[in-house]
PDB file of N, CA, C and O in Angstrom, chain B, residues numbered from 101:
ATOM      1  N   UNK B 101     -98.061 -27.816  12.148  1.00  0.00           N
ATOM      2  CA  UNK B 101     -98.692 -27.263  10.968  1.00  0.00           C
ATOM      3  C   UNK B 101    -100.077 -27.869  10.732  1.00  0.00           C
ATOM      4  O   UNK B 101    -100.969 -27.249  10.153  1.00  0.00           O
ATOM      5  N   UNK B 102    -100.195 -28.945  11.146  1.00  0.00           N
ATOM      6  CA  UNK B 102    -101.643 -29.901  10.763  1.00  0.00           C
ATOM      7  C   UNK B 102    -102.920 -29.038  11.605  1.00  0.00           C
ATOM      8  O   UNK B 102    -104.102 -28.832  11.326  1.00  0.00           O
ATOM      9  N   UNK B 103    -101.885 -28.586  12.975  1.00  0.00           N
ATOM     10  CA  UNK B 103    -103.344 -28.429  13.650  1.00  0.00           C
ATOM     11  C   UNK B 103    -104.076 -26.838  13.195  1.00  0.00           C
ATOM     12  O   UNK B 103    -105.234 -26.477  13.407  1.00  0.00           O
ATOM     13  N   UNK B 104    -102.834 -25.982  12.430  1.00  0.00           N
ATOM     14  CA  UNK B 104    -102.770 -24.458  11.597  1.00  0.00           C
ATOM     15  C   UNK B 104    -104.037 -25.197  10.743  1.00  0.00           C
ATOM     16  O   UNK B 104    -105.220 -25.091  11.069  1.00  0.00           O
ATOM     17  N   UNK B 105    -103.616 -25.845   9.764  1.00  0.00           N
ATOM     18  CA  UNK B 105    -104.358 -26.633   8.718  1.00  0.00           C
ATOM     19  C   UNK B 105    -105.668 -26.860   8.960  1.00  0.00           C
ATOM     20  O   UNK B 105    -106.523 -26.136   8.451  1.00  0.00           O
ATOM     21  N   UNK B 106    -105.902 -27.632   9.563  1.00  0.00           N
ATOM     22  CA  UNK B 106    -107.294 -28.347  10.618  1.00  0.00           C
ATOM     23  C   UNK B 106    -107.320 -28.078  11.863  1.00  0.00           C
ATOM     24  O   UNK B 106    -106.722 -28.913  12.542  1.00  0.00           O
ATOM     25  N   UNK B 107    -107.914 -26.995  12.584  1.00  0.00           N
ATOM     26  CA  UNK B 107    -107.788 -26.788  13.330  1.00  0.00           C
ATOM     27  C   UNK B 107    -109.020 -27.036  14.398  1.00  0.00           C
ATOM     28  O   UNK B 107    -109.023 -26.406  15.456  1.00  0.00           O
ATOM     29  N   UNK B 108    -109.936 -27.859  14.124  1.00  0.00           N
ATOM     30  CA  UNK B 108    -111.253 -28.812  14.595  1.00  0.00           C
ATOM     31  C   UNK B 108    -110.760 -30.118  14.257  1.00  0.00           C
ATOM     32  O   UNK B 108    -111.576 -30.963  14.626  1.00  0.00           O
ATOM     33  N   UNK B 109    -109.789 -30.605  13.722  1.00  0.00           N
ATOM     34  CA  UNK B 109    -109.386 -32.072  13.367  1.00  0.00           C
ATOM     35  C   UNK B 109    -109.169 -32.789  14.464  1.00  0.00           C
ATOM     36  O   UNK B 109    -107.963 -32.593  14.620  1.00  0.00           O
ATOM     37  N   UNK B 110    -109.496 -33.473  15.318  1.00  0.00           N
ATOM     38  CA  UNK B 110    -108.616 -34.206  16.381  1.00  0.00           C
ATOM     39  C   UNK B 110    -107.753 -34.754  16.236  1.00  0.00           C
ATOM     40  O   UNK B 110    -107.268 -35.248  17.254  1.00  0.00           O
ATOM     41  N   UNK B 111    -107.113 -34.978  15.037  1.00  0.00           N
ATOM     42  CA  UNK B 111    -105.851 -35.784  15.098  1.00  0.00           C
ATOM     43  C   UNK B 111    -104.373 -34.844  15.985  1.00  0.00           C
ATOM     44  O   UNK B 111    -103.519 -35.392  16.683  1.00  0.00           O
ATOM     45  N   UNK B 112    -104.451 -33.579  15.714  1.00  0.00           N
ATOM     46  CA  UNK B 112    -102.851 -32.797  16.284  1.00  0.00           C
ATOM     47  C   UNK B 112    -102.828 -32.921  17.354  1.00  0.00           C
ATOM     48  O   UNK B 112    -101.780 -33.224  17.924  1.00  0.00           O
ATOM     49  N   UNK B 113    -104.338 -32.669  18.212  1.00  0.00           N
ATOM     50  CA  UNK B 113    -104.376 -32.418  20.113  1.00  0.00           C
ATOM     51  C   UNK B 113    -104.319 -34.149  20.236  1.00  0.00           C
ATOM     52  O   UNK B 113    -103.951 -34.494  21.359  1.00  0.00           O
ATOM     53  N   UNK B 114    -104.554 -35.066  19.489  1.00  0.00           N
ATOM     54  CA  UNK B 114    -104.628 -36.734  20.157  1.00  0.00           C
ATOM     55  C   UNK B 114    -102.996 -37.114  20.127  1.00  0.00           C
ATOM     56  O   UNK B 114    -102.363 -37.789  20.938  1.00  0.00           O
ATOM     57  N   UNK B 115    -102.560 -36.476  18.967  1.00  0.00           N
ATOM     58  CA  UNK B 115    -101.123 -37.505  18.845  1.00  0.00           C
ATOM     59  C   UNK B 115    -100.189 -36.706  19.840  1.00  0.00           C
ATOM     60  O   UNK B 115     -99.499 -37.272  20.688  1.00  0.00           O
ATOM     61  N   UNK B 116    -100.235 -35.172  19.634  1.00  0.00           N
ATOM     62  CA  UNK B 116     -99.338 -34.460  20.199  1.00  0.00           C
ATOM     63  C   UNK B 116    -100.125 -35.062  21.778  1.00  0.00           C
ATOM     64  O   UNK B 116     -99.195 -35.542  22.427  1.00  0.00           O
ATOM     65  N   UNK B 117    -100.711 -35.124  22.139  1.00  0.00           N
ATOM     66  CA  UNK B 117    -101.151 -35.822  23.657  1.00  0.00           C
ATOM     67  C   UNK B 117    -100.912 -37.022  24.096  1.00  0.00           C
ATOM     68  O   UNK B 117    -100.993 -37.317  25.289  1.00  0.00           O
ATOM     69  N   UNK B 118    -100.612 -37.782  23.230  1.00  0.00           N
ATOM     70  CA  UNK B 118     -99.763 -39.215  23.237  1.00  0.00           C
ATOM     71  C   UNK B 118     -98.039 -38.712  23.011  1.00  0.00           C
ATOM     72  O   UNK B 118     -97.460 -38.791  24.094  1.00  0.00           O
ATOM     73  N   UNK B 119     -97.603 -38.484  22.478  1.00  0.00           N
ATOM     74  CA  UNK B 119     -96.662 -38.096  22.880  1.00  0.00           C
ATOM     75  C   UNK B 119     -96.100 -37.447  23.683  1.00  0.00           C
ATOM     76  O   UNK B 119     -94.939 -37.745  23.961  1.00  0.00           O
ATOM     77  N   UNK B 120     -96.902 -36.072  24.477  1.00  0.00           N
ATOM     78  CA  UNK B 120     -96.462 -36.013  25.421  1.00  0.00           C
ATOM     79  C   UNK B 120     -96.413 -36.745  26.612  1.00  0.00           C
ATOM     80  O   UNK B 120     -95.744 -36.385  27.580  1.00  0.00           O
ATOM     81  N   UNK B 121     -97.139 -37.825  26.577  1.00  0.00           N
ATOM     82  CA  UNK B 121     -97.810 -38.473  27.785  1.00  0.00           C
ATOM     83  C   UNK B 121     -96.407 -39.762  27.900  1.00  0.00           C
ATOM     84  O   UNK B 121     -95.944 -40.153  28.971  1.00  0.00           O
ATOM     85  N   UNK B 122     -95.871 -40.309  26.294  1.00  0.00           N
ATOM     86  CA  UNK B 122     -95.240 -40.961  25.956  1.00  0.00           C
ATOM     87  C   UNK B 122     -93.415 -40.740  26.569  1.00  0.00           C
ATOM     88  O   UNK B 122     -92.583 -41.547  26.983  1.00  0.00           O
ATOM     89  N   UNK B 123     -93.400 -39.448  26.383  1.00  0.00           N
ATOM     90  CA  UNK B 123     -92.061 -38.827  27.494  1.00  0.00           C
ATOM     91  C   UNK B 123     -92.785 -38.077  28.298  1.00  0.00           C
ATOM     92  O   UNK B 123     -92.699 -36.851  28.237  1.00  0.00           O
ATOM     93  N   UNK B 124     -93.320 -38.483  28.868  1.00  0.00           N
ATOM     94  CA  UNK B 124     -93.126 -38.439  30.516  1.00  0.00           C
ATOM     95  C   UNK B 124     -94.201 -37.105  31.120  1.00  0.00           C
ATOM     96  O   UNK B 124     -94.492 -36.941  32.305  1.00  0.00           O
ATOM     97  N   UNK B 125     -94.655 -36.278  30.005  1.00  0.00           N
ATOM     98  CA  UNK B 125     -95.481 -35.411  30.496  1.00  0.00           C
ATOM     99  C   UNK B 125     -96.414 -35.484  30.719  1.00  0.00           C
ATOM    100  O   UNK B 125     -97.058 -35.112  29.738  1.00  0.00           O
ATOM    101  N   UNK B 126     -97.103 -35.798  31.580  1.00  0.00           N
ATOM    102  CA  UNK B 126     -98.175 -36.919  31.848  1.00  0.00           C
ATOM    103  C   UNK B 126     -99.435 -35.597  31.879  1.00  0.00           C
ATOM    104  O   UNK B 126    -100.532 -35.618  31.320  1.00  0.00           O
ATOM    105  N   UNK B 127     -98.911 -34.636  32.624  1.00  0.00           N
ATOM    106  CA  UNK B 127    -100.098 -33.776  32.865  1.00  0.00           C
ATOM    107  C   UNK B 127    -100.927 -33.179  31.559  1.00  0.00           C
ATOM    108  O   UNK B 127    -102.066 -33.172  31.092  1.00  0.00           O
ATOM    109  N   UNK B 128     -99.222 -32.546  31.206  1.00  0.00           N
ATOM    110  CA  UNK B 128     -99.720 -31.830  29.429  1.00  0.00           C
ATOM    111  C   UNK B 128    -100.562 -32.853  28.780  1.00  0.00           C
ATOM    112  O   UNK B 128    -101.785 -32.739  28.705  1.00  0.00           O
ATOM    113  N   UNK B 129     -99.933 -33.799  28.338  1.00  0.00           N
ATOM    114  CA  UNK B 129    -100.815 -34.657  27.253  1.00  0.00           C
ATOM    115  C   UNK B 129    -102.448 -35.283  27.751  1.00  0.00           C
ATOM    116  O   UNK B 129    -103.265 -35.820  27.003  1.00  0.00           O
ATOM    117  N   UNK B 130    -102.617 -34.978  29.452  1.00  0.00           N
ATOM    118  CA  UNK B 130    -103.544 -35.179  29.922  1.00  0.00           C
ATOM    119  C   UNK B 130    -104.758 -33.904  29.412  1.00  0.00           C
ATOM    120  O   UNK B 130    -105.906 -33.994  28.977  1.00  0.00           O
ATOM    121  N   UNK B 131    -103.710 -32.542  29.762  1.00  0.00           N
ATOM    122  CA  UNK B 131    -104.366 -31.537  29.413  1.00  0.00           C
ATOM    123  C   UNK B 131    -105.080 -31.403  27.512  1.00  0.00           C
ATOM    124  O   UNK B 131    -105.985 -30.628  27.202  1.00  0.00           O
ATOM    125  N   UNK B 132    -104.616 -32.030  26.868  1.00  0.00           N
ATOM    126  CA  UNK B 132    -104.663 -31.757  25.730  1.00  0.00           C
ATOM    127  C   UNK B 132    -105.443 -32.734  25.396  1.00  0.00           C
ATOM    128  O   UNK B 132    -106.083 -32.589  24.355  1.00  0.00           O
ATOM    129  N   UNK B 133    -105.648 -34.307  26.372  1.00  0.00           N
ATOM    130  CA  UNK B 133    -107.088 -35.042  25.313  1.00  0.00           C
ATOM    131  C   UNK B 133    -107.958 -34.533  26.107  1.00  0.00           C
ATOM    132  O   UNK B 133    -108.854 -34.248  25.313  1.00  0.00           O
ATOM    133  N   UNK B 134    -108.415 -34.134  27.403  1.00  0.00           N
ATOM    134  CA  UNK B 134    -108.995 -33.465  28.400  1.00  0.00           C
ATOM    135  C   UNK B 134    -110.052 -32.156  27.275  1.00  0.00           C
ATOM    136  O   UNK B 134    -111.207 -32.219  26.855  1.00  0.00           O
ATOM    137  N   UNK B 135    -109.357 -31.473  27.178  1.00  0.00           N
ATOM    138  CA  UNK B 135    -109.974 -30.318  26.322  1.00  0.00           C
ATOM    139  C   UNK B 135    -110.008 -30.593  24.818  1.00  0.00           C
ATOM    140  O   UNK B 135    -110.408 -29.640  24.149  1.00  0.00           O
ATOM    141  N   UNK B 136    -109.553 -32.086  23.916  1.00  0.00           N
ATOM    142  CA  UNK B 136    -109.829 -32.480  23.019  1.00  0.00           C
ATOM    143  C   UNK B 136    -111.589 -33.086  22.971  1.00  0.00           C
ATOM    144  O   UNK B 136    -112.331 -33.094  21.989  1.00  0.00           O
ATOM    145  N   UNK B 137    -111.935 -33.622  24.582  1.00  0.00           N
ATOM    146  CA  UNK B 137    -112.937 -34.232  24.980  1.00  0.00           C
ATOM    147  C   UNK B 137    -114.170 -33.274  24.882  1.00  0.00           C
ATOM    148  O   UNK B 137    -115.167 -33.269  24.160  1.00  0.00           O
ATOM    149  N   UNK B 138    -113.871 -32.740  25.547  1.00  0.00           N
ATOM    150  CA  UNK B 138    -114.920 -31.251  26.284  1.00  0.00           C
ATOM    151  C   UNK B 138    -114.940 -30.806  24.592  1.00  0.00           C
ATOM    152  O   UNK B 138    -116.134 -30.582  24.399  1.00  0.00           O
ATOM    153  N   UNK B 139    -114.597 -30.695  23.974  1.00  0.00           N
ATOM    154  CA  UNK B 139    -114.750 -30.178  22.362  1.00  0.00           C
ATOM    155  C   UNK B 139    -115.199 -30.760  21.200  1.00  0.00           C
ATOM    156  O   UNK B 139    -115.414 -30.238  20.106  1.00  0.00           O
ATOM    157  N   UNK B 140    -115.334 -32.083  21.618  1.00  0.00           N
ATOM    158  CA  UNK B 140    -115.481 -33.009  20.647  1.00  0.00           C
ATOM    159  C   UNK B 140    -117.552 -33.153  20.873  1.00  0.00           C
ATOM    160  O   UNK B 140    -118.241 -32.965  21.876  1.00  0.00           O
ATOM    161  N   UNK B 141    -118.023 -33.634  19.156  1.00  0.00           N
ATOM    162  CA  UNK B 141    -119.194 -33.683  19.489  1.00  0.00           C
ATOM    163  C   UNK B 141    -119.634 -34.832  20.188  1.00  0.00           C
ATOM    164  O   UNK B 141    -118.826 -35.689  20.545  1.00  0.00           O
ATOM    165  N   UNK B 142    -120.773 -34.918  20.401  1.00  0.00           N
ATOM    166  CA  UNK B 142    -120.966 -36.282  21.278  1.00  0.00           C
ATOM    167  C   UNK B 142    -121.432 -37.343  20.529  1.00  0.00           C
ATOM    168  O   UNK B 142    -121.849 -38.315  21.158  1.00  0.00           O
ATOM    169  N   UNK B 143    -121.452 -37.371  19.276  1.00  0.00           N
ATOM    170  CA  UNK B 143    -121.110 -38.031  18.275  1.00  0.00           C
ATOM    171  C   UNK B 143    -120.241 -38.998  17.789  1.00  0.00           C
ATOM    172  O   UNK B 143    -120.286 -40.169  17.410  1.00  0.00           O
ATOM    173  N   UNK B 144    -119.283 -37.934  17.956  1.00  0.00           N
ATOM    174  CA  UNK B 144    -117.170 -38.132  17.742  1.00  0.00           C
ATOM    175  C   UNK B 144    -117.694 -39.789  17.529  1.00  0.00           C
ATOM    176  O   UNK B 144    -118.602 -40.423  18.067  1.00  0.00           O
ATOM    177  N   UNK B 145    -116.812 -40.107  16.627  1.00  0.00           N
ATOM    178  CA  UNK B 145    -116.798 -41.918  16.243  1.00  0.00           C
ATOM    179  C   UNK B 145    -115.088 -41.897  17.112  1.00  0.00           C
ATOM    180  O   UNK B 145    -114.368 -42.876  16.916  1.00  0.00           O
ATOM    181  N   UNK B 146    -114.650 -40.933  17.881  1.00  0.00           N
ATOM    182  CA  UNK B 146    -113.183 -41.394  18.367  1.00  0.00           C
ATOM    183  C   UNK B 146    -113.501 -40.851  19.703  1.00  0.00           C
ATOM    184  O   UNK B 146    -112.594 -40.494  20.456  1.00  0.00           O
ATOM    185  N   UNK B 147    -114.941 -40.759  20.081  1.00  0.00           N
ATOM    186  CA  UNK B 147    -115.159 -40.031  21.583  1.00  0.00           C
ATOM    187  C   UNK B 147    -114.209 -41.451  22.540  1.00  0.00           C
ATOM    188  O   UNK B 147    -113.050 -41.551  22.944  1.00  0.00           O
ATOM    189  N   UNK B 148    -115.390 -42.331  22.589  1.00  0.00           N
ATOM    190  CA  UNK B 148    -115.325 -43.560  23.249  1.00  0.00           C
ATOM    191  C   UNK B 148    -113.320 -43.964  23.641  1.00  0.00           C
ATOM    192  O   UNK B 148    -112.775 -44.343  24.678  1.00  0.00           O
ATOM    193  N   UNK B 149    -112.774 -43.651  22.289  1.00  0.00           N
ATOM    194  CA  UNK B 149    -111.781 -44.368  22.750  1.00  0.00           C
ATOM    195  C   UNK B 149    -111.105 -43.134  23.373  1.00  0.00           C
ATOM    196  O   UNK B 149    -110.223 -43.326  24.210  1.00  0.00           O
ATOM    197  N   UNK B 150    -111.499 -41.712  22.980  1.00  0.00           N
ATOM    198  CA  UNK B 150    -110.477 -41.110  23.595  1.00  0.00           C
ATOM    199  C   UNK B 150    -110.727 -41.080  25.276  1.00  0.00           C
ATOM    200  O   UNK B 150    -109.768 -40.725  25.961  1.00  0.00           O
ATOM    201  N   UNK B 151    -112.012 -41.451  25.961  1.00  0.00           N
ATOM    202  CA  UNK B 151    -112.407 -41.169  27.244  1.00  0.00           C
ATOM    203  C   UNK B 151    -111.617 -42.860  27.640  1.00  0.00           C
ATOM    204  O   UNK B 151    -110.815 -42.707  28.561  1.00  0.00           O
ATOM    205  N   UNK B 152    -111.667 -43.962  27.278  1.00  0.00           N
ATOM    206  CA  UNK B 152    -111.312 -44.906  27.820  1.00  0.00           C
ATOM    207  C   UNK B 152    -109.726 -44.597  27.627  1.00  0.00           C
ATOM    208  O   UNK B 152    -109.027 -45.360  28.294  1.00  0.00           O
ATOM    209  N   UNK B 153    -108.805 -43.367  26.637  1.00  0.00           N
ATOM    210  CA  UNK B 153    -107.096 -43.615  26.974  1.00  0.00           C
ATOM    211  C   UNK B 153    -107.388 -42.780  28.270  1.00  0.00           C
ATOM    212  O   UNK B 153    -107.359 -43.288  29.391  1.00  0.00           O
ATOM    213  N   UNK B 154    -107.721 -41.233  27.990  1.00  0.00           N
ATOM    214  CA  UNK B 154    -107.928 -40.718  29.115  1.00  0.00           C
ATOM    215  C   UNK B 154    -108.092 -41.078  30.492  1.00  0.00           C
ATOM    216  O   UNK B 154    -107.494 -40.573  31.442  1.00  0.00           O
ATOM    217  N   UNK B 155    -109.180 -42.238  30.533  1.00  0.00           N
ATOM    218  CA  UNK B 155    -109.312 -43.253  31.917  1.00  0.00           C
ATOM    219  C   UNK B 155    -108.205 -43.734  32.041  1.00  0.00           C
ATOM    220  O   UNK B 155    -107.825 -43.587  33.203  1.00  0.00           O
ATOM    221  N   UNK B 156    -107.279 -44.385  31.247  1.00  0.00           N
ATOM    222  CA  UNK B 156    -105.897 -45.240  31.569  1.00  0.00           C
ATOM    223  C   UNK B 156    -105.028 -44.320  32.077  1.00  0.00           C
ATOM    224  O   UNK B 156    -104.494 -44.316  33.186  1.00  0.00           O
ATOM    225  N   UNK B 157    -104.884 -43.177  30.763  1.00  0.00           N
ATOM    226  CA  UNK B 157    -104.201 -42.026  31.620  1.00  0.00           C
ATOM    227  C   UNK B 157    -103.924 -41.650  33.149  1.00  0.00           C
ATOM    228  O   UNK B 157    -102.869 -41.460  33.755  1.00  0.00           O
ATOM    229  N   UNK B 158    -105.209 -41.615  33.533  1.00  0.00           N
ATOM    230  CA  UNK B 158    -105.785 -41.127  35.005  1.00  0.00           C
ATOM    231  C   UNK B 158    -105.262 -41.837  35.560  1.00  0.00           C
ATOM    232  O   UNK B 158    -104.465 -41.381  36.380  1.00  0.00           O
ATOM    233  N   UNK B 159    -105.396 -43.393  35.448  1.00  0.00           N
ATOM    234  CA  UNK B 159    -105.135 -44.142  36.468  1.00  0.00           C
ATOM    235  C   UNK B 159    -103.734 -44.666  36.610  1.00  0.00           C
ATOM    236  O   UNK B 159    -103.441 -45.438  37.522  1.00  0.00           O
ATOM    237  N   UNK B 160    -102.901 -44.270  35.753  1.00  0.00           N
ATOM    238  CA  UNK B 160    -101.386 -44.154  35.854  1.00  0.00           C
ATOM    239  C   UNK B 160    -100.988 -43.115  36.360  1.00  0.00           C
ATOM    240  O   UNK B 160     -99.860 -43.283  36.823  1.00  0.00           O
ATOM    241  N   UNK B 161    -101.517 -41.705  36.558  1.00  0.00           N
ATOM    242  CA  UNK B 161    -100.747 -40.581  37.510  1.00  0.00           C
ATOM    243  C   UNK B 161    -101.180 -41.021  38.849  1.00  0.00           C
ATOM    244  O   UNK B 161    -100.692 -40.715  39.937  1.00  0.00           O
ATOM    245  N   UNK B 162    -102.401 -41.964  38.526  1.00  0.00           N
ATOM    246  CA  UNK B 162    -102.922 -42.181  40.414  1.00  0.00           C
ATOM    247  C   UNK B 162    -102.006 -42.975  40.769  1.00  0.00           C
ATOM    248  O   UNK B 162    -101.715 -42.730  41.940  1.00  0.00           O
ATOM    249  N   UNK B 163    -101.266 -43.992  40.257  1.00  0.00           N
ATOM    250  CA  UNK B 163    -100.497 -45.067  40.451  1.00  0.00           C
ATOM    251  C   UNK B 163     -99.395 -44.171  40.919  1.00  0.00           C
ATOM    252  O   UNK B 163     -99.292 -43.786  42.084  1.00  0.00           O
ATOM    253  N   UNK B 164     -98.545 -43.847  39.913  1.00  0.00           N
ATOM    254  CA  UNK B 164     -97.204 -42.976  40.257  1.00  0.00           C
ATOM    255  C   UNK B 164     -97.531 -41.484  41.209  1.00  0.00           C
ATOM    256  O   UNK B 164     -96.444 -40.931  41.382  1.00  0.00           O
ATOM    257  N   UNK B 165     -98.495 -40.800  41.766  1.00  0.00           N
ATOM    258  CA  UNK B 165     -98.927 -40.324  42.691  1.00  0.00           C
ATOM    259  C   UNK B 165     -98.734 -40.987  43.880  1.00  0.00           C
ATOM    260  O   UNK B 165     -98.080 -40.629  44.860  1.00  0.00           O
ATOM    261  N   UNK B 166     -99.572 -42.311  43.634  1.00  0.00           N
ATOM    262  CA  UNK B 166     -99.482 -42.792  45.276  1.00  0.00           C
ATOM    263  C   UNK B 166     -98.446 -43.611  45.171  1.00  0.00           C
ATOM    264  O   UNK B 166     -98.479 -44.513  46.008  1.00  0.00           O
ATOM    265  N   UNK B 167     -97.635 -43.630  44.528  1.00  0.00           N
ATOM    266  CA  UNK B 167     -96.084 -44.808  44.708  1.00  0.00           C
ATOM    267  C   UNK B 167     -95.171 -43.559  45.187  1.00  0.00           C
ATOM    268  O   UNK B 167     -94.719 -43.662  46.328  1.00  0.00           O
ATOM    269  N   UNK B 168     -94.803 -42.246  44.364  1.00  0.00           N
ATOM    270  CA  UNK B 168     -94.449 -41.494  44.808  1.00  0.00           C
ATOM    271  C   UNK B 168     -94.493 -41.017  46.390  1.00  0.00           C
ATOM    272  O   UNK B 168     -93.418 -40.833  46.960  1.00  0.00           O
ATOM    273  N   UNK B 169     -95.849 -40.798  47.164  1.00  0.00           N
ATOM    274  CA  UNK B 169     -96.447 -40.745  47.901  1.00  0.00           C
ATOM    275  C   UNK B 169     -95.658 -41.950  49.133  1.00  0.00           C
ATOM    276  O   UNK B 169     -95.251 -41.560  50.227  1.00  0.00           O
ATOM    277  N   UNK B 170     -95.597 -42.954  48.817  1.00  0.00           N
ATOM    278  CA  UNK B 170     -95.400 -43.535  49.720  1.00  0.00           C
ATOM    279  C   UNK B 170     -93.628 -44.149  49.783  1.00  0.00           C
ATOM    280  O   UNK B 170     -93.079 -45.130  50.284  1.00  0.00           O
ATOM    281  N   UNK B 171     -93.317 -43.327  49.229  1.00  0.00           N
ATOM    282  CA  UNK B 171     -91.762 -43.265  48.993  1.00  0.00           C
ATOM    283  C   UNK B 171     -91.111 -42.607  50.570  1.00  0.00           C
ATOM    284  O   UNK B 171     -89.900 -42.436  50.715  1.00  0.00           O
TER     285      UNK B 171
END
């Protein structure tokens, strides 16, 4: 309903993207700060941190990619 409400707010696409990321959907919640990013002004006082979870993000599917990978 928040994001019906506010629908330029970043808070619905950040949390609902932590949570998905939180069980296990790594891609979705990737997809959702991904295009929270690309939308946000370059301004955003929450740019910075959302590109540095995003970076962590990344580098945990690379991890479980290449662990997978070498299974």
């Amino acid at each position: 309903h928040a994001a019906e409400a506010a629908p330029d707010h970043p808070g619905p696409p950040f949390f609902l993207g932590l949570a998905l990321a939180q069980s296990g959907r790594l891609a979705e919640g990737r997809a959702l700060w991904a295009d929270l990013l690309a939308r946000s002004p370059a301004d955003a006082p929450w740019r910075e941190d959302l590109k540095a979870r995003l970076a962590q993000l990344d580098a945990f599917i690379a991890r479980q990619t290449a662990a997978s990978a070498g299974q």
